[in-house]
C-alpha positions in Angstrom: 185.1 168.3 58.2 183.0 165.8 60.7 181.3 162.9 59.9 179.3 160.2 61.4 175.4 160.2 63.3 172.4 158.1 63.0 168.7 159.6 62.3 165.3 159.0 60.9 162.3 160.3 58.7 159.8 161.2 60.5 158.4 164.8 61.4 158.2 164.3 64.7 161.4 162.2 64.5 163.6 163.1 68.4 167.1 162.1 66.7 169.5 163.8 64.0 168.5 167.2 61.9 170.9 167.8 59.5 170.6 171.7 58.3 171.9 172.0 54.9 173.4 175.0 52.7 175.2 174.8 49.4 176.7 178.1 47.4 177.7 177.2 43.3 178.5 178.3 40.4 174.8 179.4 39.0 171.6 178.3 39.6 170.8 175.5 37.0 172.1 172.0 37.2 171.0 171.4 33.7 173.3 174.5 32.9 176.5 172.5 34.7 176.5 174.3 37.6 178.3 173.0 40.6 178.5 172.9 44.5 181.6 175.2 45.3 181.0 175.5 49.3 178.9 173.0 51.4 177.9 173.5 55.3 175.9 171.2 57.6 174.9 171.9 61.4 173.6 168.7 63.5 170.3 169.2 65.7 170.7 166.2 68.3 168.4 166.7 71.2 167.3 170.3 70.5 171.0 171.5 70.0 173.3 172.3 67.4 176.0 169.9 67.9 178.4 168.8 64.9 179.2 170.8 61.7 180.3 170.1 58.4 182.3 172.6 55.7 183.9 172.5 53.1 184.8 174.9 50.3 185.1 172.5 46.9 187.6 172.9 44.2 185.5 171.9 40.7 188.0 173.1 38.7 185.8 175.6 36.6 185.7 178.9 37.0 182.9 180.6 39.1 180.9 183.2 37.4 181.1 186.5 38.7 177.3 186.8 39.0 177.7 184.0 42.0 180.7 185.8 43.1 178.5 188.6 43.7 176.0 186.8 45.9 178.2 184.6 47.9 181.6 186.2 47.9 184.0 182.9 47.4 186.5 183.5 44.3 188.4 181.0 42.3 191.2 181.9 44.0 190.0 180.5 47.3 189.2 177.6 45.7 192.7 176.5 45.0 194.2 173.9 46.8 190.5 172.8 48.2 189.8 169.5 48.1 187.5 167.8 45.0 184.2 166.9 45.0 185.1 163.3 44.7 187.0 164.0 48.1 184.1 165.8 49.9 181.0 164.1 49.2 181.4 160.6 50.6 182.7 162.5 53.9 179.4 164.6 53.6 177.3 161.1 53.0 178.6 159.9 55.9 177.9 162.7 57.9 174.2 163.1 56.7 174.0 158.9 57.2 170.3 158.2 58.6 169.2 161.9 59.1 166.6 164.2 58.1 168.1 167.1 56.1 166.5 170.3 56.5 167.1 173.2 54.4 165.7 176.6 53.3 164.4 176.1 49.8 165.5 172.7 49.9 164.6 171.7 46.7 167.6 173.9 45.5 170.4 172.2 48.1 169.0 168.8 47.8 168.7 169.3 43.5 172.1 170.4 43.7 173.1 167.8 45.8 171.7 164.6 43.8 173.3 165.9 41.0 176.7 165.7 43.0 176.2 162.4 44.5 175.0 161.2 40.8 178.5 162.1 39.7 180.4 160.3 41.8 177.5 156.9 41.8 176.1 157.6 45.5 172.8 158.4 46.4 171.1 160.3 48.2 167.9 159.5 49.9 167.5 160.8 53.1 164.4 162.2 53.8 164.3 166.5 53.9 162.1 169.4 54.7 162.1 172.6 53.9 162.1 176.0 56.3 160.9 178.4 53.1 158.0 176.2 52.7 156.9 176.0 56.2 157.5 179.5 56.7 155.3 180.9 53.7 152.7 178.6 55.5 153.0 179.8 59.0 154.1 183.5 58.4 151.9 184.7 55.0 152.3 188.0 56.3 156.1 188.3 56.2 157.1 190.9 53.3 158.7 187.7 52.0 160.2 184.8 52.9 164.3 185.0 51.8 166.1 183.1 55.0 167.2 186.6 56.5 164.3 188.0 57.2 162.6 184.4 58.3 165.1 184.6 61.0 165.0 187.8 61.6 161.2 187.5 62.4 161.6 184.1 64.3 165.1 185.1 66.2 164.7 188.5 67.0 167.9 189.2 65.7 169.8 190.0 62.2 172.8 187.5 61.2 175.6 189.6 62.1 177.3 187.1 63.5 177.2 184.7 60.7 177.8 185.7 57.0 175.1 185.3 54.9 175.2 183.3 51.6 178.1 181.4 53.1 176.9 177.8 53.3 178.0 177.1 57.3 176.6 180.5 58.3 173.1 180.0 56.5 172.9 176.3 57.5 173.1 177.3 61.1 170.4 179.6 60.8 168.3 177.4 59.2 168.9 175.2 62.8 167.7 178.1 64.5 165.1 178.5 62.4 164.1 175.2 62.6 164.3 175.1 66.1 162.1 178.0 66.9 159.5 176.7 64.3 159.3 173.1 66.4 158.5 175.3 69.6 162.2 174.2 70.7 
């Protein structure tokens, strides 16, 4: 895990993107689902530069319906560390930036809900890649984060593995970039 940077709010802001992905246990907070996996790429300066990860033990087991989609087992969740040890890292990390994240009201849902646990908050400013690309690419057959990059890189994301929260936050930074003209 990393930590530290300094950001801002604004749009047009020149400082620290922080692209966001979370995998859990289900899609419902309200239900008790949990963040099991977090990942964070840095854009300083129109470049990735730092990363975050870490797989979270909640001590509950994971359903196999979000097995399925993201591939992490309870068993690789032994011996990770606990929420109460990842999240103030991760708030320190995010500190001052702008989070960016493809349907970002899931991550950042999932994540005051996680910070609400443990009494910190979250209030950094976000923005969303699924929104701005249903805006600016109406056409696409739909708007899922692979084919968004697909369209945007030119390329599939065989070299990252999808629903794994470092691999998908760091194509949301290169989605991100190619959307500022970067």
């Amino acid at each position: 895990m990393v930590a530290g940077g300094k950001g801002g709010s604004r749009l047009r802001y020149t400082g620290r993107y922080v692209m966001i992905d979370v995998e859990t246990t289900g899609l419902s907070t309200s239900r008790g689902d949990r963040i099991i996996e977090i990942g964070a790429a840095t854009i300083e300066q129109d470049q990735i530069k730092d990363e975050f990860h870490s797989l979270i033990n909640i001590g509950k087991r994971i359903p196999l319906a979000a097995r399925l989609i993201h591939g992490i087992t309870n068993k690789m969740l032994t011996g990770q560390p606990k929420p109460e040890d990842v999240f103030p890292l991760f708030n320190e990390f995010i500190q001052d930036s702008v989070l960016v994240a493809h349907n970002a009201r899931f991550d950042i849902g999932f994540l005051m809900q996680e910070f609400g646990r443990l009494g910190l908050v979250l209030g950094n400013k976000y923005r969303c890649t699924l929104e701005m690309s249903r805006a600016r690419y109406p056409r696409l057959p739909n708007h899922r984060l692979e084919t968004v990059y697909r369209h945007l890189c030119g390329k599939s994301n065989g070299e990252s593995q999808a629903h794994r929260a470092l691999g998908d936050a760091k194509m949301v930074a290169e989605i991100w970039m190619k959307m500022m003209g970067r």
